[in-house]
N, C-alpha and C positions, 0 to 999 in steps of 0.2 A: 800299476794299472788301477787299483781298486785306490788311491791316493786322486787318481785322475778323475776319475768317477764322483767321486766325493764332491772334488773340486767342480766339477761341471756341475753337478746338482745343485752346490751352494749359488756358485755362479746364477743358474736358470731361475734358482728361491729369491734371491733378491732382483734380478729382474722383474719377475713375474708379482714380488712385492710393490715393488717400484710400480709396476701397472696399474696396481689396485690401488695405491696410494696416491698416484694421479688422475683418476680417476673418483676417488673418493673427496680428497678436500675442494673439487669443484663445488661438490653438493654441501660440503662442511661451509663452506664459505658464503653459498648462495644461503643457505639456510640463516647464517649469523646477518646475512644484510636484511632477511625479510625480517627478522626478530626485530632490527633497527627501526627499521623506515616501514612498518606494515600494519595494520591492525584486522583481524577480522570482520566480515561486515553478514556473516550468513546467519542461518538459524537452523537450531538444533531442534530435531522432532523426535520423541518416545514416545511411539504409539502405546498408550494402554488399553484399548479398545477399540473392535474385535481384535484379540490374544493372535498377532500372524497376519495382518493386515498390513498391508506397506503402501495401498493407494488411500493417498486423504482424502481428494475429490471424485468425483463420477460425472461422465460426461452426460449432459445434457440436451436436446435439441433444441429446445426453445430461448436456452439462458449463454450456454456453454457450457459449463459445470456449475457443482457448488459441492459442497462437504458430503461425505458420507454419515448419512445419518445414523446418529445412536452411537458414532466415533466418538471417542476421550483420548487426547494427546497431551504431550509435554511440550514447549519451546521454550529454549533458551538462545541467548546472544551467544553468537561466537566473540561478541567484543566486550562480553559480560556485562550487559547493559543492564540484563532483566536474563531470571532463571527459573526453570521450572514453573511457569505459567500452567497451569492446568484449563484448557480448553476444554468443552463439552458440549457435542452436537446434536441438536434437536433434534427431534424427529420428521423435521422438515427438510433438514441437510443447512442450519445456517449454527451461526454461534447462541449458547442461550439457553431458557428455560423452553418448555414444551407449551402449545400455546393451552390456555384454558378451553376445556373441551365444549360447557356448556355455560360460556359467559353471559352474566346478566344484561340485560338489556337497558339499562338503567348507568351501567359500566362505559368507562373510558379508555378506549381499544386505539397506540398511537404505533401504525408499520415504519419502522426507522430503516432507511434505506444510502448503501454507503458502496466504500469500496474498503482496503487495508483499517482507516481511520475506523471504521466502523468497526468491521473484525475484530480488531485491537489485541493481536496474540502476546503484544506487551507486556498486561499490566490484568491484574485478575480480575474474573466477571463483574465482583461487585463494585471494584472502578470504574467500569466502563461507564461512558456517559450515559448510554441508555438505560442501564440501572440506575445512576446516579440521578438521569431526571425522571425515572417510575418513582419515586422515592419521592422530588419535590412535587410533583403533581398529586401526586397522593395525598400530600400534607395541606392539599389544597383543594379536596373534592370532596370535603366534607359528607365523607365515610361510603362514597360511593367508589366502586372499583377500580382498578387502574392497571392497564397491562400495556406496554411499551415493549413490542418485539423486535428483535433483530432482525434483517432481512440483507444482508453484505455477506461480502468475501471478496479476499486480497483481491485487487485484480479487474476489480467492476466498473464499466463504465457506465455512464446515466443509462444509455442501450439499456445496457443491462436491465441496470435496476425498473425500467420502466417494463421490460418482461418479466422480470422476478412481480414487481406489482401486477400484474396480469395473470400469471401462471400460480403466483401462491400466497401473495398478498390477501388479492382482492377480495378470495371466499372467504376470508374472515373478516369481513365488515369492518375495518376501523373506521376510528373516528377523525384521525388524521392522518397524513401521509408525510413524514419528515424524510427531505432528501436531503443527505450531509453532502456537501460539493467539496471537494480536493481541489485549490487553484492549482498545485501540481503537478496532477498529471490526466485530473477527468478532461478538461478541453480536449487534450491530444487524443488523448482512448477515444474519443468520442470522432473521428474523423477517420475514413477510410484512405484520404486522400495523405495523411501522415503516416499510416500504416504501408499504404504501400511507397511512399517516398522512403522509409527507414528499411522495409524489407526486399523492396525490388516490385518489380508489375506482375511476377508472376504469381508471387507470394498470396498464402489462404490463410483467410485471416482467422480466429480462434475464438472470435465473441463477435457477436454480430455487430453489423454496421449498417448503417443508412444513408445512402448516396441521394443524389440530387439529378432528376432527369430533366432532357432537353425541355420540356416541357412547366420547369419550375417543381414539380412532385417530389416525395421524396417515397424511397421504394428501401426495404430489406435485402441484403445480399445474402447468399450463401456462405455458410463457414464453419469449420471442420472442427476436433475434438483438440482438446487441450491436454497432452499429454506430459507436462514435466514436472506434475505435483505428486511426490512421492514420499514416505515416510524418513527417508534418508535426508532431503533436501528440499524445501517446500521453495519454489519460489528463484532456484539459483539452479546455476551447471551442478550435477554431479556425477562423480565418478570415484569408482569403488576401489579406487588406489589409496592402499595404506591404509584400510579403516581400521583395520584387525591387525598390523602386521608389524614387524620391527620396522623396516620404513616410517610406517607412521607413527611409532613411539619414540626413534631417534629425531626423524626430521616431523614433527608435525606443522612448520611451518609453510613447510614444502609441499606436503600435502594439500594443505587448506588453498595454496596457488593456485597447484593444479585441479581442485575442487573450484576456484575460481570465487572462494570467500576472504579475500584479503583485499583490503585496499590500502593503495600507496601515500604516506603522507609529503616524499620530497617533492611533491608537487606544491607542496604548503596546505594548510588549513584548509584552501577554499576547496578542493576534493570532497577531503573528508567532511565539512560543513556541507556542501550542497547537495553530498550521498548521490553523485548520481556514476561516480567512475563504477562500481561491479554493473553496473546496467549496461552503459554506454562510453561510445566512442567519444574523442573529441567534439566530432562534426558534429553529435547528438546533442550533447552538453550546450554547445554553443546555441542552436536551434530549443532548444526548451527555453534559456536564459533570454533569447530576445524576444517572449514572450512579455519582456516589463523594458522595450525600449519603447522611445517615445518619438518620435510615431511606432505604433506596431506594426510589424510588417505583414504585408500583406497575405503571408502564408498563412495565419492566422484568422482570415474572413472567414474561411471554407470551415474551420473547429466552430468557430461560435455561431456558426449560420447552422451547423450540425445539431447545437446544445439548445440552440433554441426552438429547432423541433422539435425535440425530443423534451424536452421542457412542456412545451404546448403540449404536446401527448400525453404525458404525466396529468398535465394538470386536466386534460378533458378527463381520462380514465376515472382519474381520481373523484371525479366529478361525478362521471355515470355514476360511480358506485355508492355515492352519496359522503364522500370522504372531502377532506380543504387537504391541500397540498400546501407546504411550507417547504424552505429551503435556508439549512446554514451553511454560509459559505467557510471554509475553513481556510487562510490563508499557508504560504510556504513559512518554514520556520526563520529564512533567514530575510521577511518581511518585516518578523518581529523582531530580531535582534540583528540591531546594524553592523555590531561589528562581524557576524557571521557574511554580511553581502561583502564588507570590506574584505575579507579574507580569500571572497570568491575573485573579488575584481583585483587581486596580489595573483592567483591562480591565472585570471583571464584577461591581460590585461587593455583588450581593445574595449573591455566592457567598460572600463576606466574612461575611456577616450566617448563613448558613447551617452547623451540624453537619457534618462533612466527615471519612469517610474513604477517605482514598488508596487503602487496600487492600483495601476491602470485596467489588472486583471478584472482583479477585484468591481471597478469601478462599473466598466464593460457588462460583465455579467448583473450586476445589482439593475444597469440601465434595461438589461435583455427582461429580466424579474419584473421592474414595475411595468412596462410595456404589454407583457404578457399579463400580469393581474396577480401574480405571485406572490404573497407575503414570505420575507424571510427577513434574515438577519445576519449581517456580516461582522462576525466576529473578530474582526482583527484590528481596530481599537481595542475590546474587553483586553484582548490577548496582551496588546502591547502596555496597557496598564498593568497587569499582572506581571509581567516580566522585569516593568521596571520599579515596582515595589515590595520584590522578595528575589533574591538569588536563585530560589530553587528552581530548575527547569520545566519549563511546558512542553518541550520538545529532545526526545531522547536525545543525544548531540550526533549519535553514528547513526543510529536506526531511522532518526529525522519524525515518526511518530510520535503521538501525545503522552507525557508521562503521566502518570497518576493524577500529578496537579493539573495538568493539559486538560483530563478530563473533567475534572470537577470544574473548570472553569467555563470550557462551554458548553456543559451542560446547567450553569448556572448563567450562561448571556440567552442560550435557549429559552430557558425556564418562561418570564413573561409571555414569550411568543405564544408558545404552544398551551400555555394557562389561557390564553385569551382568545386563541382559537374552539377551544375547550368549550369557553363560556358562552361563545356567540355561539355554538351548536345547540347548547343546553337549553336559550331563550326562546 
């Protein structure tokens, strides 16, 4: 009897093993293929200030958000691109130093205004280009002041920035008004009519937008709080599977999936080069990319018919307030390096079969610039010189942001501009 016993229970032990063990190398196995074919594409946040703090931004009504002010963070790449960046937020709620309190008047006060590129949680403050051109203009105002603020965060669209200019720009007098443009993805940010094509008609949008009425006008919508910037995950899905736990020390690749920070490379290169798979769908991917066919299609009038009011608007603001509005245009990364578009059109391949060009974006918005009266500067010749007379990169490869050299380069195709805007104020 108790022989019997035994036997039943060995029996039930190795079933019941058997269960777990099929059960288990599912995950042993999914795990070994994302290790293969996967790389991560999130960002890692340590709050070091306020001590207990886990919201980065605060909502806003007039902007959307922007930083918590007087917040100090850490990011790093999950694809170890860049680590331990030490962030530090004004007391305005933007990246940067605090502005000077009682600036001389005799002083060169320039508001830089941007989206991500601006931010630049990358690459440390004193890279960034806005440092980097307070720096050359300094070496050029013979020993008169020079302050170059930050006024961005990830995520801006012109909208924006043309309210950030209004709500906390403009009481501090500058002298010039620098709007950094993203051919990336400010078009699109800038159009209500792509927001709700991507999210559906019922969808609330999270930064404001400016539609166009029957009448030709163009009017502000309504739009709600922006809730998924958190000290966990700035900017991606997250979820609190695995953070602390054996799960996530055996399988961390599995984790970061289902965090939704991994991007897949058997798709080929052009994924990972054109950074847009942890965002978007197919359908989306495809729709961003024929933003550079040739003809543009038509879904595209309604973006730039958007930018250029909002362009206009900037520039009269900037005007009331007795400030010159500039704009540099920042192209995509894989305008500057051809083999990263080939890699997309091995990814896409009806992009192969289609009329293409690179620059059209570009092109477009320079014609909207001089039409309106806008002095700027399209930096995607400098870039491409740069790239193709040093290996080092201007454009992280997974992050698709500017590296260190990225900044110093257009902050050095800048530099003339905003020197010579400078001067005509001075005369």
């Amino acid at each position: 009897m108790v022989r019997l016993k035994r036997a039943g229970w060995r029996r039930w032990s190795l079933r019941l093993g058997f269960l777990a063990f099929s059960a288990f190398l599912p995950i042993v196995l999914f795990e070994g293929w994302l290790r293969w074919t996967c790389h991560g594409v999130g960002v890692r946040i340590e709050v070091l200030a306020p001590v207990g703090s886990t919201a980065l931004t605060v909502f806003d009504r007039q902007v959307g958000w922007h930083f918590l002010p007087g917040s100090r963070f850490l990011t790093t790449s999950t694809a170890g691109e860049y680590r331990d960046v030490e962030i530090r937020i004004n007391r305005l709620g933007f990246r940067g130093k605090d502005p000077i309190e009682a600036f001389p008047a005799e002083g060169i006060r320039i508001a830089s205004l941007g989206d991500s590129f601006s931010h630049a949680r990358q690459v440390a403050e004193s890279d960034v280009f806005w440092t980097v051109l307070e720096e050359g203009i300094g070496r050029r105002s013979e020993g008169r002041p020079v302050e170059v603020l930050n006024f961005s965060s990830d995520g801006y669209s012109t909208g924006q920035s043309l309210e950030i200019f209004r709500t906390h720009a403009r009481v501090l007098a500058p002298d010039v008004v620098l709007l950094n443009f993203y051919l990336g993805n400010d078009m699109k940010e800038n159009s209500h009519a792509m927001f709700l094509q991507k999210n559906g008609p019922a969808a609330i949008p999270h930064r404001p937008y400016w539609v166009r009425g029957a009448e030709g006008g163009w009017r502000k919508i309504p739009f709600g709080s922006r809730l998924r910037e958190t000290a966990e995950e700035e900017g991606f899905p997250a979820s609190r599977i695995g953070r602390h736990s054996l799960f996530g020390a055996l399988f961390p690749k599995t984790r970061q999936w289902v965090r939704g920070e991994l991007r897949f490379t058997p798709l080929g290169p052009a994924l990972m080069q054109a950074g847009f798979l942890h965002r978007h769908g197919a359908e989306e991917i495809a729709r961003e990319l024929l933003l550079y066919r040739d003809p543009m299609p038509a879904d595209w009038d309604e973006p730039f018919a958007a930018t250029r009011f909002l362009l206009g608007e900037l520039k009269r603001d900037a005007h009331t307030a007795g400030a010159t509005l500039i704009v540099g245009i920042i192209p995509e990364h894989f305008t500057i390096y051809p083999d990263r578009w080939r890699a997309i059109e091995r990814g896409f391949p009806v992009l192969a079969e289609m009329r293409i060009d690179l620059d059209a974006p570009a092109k477009r918005l320079a014609a909207i610039l001089r039409e309106e009266g806008i002095p700027f500067v399209d930096t995607t010749g400098p870039l491409r010189e740069a790239a193709a007379s040093s290996p080092e990169p201007l454009y992280f490869p997974v992050d698709r942001h500017f590296t260190q050299r990225g900044h110093a380069v257009y902050a050095q195709t800048l530099l003339d501009l905003v020197a010579s805007m400078v001067d005509h104020r001075s005369q």
